[in-house]
C-alpha positions as CSV (number, residue, x, y, z in Angstrom):
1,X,-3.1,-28.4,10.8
2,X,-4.5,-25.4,8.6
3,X,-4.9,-22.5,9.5
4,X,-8.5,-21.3,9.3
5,X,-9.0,-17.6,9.8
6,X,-11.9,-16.0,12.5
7,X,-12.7,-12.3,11.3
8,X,-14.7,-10.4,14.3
9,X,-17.1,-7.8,12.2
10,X,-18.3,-4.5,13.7
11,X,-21.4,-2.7,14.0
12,X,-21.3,0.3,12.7
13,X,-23.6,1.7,15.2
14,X,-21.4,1.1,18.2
15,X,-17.8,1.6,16.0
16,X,-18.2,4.7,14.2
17,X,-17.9,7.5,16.1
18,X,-14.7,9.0,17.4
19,X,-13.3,11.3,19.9
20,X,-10.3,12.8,21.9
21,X,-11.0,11.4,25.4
22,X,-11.0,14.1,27.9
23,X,-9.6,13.2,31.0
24,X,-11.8,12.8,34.0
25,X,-11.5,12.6,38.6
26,X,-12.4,9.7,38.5
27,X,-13.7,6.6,36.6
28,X,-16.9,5.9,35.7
29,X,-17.3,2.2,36.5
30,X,-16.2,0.8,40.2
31,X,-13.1,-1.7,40.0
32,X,-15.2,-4.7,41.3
33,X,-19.4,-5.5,41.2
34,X,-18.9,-6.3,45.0
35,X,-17.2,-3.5,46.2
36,X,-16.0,-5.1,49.2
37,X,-14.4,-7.8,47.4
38,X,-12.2,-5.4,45.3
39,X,-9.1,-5.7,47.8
40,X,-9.2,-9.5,46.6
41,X,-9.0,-8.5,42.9
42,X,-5.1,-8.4,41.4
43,X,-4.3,-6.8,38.0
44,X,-2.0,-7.3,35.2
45,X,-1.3,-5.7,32.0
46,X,-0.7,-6.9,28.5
47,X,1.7,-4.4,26.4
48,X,0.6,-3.9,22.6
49,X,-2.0,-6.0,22.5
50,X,-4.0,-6.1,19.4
51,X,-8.3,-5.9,19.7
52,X,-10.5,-6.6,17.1
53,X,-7.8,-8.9,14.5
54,X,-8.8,-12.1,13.0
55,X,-7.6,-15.5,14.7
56,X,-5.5,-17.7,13.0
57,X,-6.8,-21.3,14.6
58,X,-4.0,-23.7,14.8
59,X,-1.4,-20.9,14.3
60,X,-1.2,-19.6,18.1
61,X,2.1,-17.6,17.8
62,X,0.1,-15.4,14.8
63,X,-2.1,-14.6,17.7
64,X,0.2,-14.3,20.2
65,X,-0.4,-10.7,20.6
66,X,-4.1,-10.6,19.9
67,X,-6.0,-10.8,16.3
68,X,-4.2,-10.2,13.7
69,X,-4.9,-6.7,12.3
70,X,-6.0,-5.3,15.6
71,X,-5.8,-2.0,17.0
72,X,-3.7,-1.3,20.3
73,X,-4.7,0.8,23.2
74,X,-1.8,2.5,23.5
75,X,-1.7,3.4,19.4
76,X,-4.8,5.3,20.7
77,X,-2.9,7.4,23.1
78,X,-4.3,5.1,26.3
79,X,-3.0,2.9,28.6
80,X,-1.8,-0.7,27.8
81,X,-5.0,-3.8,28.3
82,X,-5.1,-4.3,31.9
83,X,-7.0,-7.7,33.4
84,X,-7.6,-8.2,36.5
85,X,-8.3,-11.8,38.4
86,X,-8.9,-13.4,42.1
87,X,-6.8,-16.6,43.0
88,X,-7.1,-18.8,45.9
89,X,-6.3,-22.4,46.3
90,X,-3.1,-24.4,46.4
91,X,-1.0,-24.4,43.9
92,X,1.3,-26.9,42.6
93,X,4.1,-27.3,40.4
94,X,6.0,-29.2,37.7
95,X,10.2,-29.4,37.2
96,X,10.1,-26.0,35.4
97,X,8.3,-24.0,38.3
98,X,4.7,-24.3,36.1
99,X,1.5,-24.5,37.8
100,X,-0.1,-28.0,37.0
101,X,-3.5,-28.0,38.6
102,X,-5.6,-24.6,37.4
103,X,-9.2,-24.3,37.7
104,X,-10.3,-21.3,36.5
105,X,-13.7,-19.6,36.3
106,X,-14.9,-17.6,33.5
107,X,-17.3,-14.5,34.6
108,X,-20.6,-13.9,33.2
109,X,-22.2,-11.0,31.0
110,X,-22.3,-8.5,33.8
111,X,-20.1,-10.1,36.0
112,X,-16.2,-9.8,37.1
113,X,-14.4,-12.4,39.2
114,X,-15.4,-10.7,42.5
115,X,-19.5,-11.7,41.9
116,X,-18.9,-15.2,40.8
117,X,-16.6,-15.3,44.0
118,X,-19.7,-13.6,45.8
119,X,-21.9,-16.4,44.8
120,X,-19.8,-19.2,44.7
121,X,-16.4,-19.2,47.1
122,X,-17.1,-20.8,50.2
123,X,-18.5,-18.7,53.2
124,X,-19.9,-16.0,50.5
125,X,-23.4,-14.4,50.8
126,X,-24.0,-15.5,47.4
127,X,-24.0,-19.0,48.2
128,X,-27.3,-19.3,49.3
129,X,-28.5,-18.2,46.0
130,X,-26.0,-20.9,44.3
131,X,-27.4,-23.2,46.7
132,X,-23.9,-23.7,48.3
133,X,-20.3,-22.9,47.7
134,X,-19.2,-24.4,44.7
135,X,-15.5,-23.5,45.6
136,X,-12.9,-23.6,48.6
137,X,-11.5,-26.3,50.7
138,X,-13.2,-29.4,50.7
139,X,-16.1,-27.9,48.4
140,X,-17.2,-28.9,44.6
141,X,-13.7,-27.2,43.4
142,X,-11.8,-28.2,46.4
143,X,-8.9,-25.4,47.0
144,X,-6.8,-27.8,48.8
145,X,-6.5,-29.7,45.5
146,X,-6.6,-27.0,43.0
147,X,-5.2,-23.6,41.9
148,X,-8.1,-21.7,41.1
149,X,-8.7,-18.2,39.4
150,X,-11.9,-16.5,38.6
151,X,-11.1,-14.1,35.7
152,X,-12.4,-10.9,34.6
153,X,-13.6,-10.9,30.8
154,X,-12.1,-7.8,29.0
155,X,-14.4,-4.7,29.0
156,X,-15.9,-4.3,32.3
157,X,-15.0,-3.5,36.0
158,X,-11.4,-4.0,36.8
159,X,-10.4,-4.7,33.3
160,X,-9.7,-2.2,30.1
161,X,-13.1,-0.9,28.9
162,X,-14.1,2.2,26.6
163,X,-15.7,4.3,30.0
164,X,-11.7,4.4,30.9
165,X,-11.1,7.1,28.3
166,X,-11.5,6.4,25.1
167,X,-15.2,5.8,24.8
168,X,-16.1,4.9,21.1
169,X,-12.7,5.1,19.9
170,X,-12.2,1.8,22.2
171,X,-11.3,-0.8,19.7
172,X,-14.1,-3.4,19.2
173,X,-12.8,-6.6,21.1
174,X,-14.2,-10.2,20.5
175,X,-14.3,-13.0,22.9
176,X,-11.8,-14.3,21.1
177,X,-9.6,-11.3,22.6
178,X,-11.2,-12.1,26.0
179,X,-9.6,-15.4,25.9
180,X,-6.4,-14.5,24.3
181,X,-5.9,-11.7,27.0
182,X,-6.4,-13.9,29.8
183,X,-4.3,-16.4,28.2
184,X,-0.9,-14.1,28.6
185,X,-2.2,-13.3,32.2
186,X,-2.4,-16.9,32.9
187,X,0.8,-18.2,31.4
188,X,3.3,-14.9,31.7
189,X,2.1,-13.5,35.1
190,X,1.0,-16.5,37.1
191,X,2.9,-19.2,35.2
192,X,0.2,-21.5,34.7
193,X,1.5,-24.5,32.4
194,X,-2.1,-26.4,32.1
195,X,-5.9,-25.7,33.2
196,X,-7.0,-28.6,34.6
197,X,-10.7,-27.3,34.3
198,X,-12.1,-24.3,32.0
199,X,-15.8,-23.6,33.5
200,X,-18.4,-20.5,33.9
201,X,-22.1,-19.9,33.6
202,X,-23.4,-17.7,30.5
203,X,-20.8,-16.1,28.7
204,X,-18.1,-17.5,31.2
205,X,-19.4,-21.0,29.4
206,X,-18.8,-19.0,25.9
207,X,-15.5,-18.3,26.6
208,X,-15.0,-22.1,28.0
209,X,-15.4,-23.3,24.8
210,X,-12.7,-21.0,23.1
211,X,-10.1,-22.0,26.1
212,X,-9.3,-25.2,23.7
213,X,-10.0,-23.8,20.5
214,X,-7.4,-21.4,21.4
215,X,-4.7,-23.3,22.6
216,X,-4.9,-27.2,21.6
217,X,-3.7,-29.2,24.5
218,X,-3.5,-26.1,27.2
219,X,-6.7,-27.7,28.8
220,X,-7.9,-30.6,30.2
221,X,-11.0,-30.5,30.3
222,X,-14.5,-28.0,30.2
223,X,-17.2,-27.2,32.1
224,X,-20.1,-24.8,30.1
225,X,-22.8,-23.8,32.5
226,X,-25.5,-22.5,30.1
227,X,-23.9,-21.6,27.2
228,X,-24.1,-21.0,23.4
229,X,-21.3,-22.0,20.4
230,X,-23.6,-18.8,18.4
231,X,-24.7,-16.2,19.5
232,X,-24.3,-14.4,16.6
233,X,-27.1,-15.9,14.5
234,X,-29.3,-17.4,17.8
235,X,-32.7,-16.6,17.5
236,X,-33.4,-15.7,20.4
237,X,-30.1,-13.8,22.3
238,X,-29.7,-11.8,19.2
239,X,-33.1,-10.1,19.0
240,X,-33.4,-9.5,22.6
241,X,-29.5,-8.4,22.8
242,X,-30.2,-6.3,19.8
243,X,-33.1,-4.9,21.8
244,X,-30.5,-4.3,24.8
245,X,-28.5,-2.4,22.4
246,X,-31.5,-0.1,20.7
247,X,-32.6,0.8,24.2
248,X,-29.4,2.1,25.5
249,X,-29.1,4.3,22.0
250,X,-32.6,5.5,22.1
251,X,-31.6,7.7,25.2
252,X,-31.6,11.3,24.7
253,X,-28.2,11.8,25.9
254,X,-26.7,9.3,23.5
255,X,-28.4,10.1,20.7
256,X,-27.2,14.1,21.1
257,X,-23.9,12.9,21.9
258,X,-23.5,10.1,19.4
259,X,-21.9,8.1,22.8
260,X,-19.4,10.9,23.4
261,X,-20.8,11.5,26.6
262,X,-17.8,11.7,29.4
263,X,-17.4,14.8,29.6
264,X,-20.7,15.2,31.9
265,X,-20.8,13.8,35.1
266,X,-22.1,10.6,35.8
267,X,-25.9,11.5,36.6
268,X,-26.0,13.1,33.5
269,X,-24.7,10.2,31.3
270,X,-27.2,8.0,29.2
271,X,-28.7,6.3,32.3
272,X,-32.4,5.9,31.5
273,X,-30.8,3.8,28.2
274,X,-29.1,1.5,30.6
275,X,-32.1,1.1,33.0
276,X,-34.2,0.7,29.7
277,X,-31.9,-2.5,28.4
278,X,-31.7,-4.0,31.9
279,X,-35.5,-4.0,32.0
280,X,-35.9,-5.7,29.0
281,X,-33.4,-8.5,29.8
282,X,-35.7,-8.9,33.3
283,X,-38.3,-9.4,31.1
284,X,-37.1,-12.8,30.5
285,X,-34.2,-13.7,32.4
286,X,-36.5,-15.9,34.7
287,X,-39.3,-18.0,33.5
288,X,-42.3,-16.4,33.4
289,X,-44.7,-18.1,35.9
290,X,-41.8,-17.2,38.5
291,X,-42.2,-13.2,37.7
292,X,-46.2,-13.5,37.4
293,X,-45.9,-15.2,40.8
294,X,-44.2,-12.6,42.0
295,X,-46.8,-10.3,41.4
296,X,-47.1,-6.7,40.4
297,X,-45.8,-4.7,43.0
298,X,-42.1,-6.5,43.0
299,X,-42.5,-6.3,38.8
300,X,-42.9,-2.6,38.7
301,X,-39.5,-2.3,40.5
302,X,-37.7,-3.5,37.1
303,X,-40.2,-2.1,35.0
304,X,-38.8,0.7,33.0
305,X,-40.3,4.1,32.1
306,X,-39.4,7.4,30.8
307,X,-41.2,9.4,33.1
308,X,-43.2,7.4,35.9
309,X,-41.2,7.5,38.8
310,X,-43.7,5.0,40.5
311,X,-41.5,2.6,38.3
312,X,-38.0,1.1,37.9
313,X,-37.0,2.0,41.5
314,X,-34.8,-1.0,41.2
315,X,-32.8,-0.1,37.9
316,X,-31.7,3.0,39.4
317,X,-28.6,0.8,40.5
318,X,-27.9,-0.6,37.7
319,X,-27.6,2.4,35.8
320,X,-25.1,3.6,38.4
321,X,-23.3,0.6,38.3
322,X,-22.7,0.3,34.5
323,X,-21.9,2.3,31.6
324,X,-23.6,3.0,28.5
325,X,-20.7,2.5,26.0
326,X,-19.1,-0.5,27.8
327,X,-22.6,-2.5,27.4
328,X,-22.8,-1.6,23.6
329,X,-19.3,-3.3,23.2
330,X,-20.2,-6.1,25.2
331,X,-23.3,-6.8,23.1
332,X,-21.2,-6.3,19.8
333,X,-18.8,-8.9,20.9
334,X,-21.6,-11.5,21.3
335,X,-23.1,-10.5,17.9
336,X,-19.9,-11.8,16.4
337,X,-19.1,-15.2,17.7
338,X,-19.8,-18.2,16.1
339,X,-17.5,-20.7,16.5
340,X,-19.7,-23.6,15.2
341,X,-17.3,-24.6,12.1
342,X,-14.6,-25.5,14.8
343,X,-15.7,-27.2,17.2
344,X,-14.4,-30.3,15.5
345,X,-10.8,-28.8,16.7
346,X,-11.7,-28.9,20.8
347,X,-10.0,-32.0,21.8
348,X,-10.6,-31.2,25.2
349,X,-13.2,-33.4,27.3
350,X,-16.2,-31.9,27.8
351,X,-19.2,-31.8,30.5
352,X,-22.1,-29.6,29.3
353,X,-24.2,-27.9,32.0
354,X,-28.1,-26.5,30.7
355,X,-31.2,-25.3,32.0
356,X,-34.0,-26.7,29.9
357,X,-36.1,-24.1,30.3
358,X,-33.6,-21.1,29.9
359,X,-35.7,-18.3,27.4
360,X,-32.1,-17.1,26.2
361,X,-30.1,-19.6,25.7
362,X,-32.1,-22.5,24.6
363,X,-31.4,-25.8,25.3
364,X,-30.7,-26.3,21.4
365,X,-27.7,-25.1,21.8
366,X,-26.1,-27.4,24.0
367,X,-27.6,-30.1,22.5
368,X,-26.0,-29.0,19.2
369,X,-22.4,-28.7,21.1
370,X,-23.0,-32.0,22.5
371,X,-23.9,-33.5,19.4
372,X,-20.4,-32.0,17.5
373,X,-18.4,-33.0,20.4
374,X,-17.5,-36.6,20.8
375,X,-17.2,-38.0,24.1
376,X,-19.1,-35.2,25.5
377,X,-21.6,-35.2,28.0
378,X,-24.8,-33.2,28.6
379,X,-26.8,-32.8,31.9
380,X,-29.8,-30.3,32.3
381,X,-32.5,-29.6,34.7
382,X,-35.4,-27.3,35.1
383,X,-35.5,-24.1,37.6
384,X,-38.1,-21.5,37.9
385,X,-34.8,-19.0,38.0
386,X,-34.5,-20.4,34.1
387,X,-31.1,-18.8,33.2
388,X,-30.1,-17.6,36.4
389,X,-29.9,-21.0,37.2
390,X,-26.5,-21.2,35.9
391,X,-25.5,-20.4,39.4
392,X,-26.6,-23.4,41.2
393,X,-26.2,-25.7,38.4
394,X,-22.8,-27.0,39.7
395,X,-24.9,-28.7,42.5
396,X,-27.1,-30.1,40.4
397,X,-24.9,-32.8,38.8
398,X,-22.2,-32.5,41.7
399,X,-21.4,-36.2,41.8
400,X,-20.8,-35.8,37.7
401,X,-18.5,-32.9,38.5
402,X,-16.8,-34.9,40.7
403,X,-16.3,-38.1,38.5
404,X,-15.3,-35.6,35.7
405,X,-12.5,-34.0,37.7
406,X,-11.5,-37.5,38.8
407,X,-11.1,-38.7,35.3
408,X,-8.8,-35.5,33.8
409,X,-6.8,-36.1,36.9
């Protein structure tokens, strides 16, 4: 098969500024988004791997080491990529001591492996919210039958990010690199010799569909829970994501800084940015007659302003929990994927989760995945929650999970 080469463009907003990282007590970001949950995270690390290259599909061993072209942490004077992951479930094995029967779970935007376990391994308080466990034994993903992981996604919580040090000297990563990273983790460090299942909601379902694009033959089967094949040239995600990204640069403190901001303390770091870009995703993360109905008073808690304290109480954690920089890159890897001119390639079977009336990621976009992939199949429902009902979509169409799990057996 030919080669066809991905290239991952940068912004020059979030990519041009440099500095010497000063070292700091402590880290900026917590290890885990549930902190009580960060015992169950493990960690590897990935020597010399290059972010920001260009993929070679249908070469793997050119990207064996990330894109080709990229820039290595530790050329930058910082520590090697480090992942981090939760597994649970029973593993088992072929002749050569590989693990046969991996499930794993892709996180979301602003999620790690320790929130989707919050909201869906069995006996977590997120499960109300998911409507029920979705994993553990005898559940949807039934641990007694399969290996599973939930994986970080490279630049946030317990994995590599620019608020470890470098700030905006970080290399820009893609989702490619998300994928690629977690592939070494998955095959070098936990010996994984095929994914049974590749699933997540949001951007987890993003990187589902690169599992197979990746590595032809390494998966069974995928599972996108409200996802896009673009989000580069959407619409919708772009603007808004783009809006994200203005917000966060319009604060004072990263405009004077330019995003070289670590050498103040934490309080002092671009916060009213972040709170700024979370409030504008809240705007329309859930559909509209579910926020009217919520009425003013709960509204104003997510409602962002420079100077009324009356308002925003509610962002004040989120600021605290993320950083700046880290969100920039995020939003930059999303403004350069597109993989719609390979999806011909996935040879994978594929179940297609959607919300019909999710107001970022329209329901256009699965169709169009659908539509490209043959074989496939598409479910979708309606949810006041719109997107957030990624979360509880797995109960949804549980007996076509099931079927679909039974047939890549």
């Amino acid at each position: 098969m030919k080669a066809s080469t991905l290239t991952i463009f940068m912004l020059p907003a979030v990519c041009f500024f440099t500095f010497t990282s000063p070292t700091r007590a402590q880290e900026v970001t917590r290890s885990a988004g549930i902190a009580r949950l960060s015992d169950l995270k493990q960690s590897y690390t990935v020597p010399h791997f290059r972010l920001g290259g260009t993929y070679a599909l249908g070469e793997a061993e050119r990207y064996a080491d990330g894109g080709e072209g990229g820039v290595t942490l530790e050329s930058l004077g910082a520590a090697p990529l480090k992942l981090s992951y939760i597994a649970t479930g029973t593993p088992r094995y072929n002749s050569q001591g590989g693990i046969t029967n991996a499930v794993i779970i892709n996180s979301y935007y602003s999620g790690d492996a320790s929130q989707m376990y919050h909201y869906w391994y069995q006996g977590q308080a997120g499960n109300s919210f998911a409507q029920g466990a979705v994993v553990g034994p005898g559940a949807l993903i039934d641990t007694q039958k399969y290996y599973v992981v939930f994986l970080d996604s490279m630049g946030l919580w317990g994995t590599s990010k620019p608020s470890d040090g470098l700030g905006m000297k970080f290399p820009q990563y893609s989702v490619f690199d998300m994928v690629q990273a977690n592939y070494r983790l998955l095959k070098e460090h936990l010996h994984i010799d095929q994914i049974v299942l590749a699933m997540g909601p949001s951007m987890g379902a993003i990187q589902s569909y690169v599992w197979p694009l990746l590595h032809p033959g390494y998966v069974k089967g995928i599972l996108p829970i409200g996802g896009s094949v673009n989000t580069a040239q959407d619409p919708i995600v772009r603007p808004l994501y783009q809006l994200m990204t203005a917000a966060i640069q319009s604060d004072p403190v990263w405009r004077q800084t330019q995003g070289n901001y670590y050498h103040l303390p934490k309080s002092q770091h671009p916060n009213q940015g972040v709170e700024f870009g979370w409030s504008l995703l809240g705007l329309t993360g859930t559909s509209l007659d579910y926020q009217y109905a919520q009425g003013w008073e709960v509204k104003k808690k997510n409602t962002f302003s420079w100077s009324d304290a009356e308002l925003g109480s509610d962002l004040k954690q989120r600021a605290a929990d993320y950083d700046a920089n880290d969100l920039l890159y995020r939003n930059q890897a999303l403004f350069a994927f597109d993989i719609r001119p390979y999806l011909s390639r996935i040879q994978s079977k594929a179940l297609i989760l959607h919300i019909n009336n999710d107001q970022w990621l329209r329901p256009q976009n699965a169709q169009w995945a659908h539509e490209q992939l043959p074989g496939s199949q598409l479910l979708s429902f309606e949810d006041p929650l719109a997107h957030y009902a990624i979360f509880k979509a797995p109960h949804q169409f549980a007996p076509a999970i099931r079927a679909f799990l039974k047939d890549l057996d």
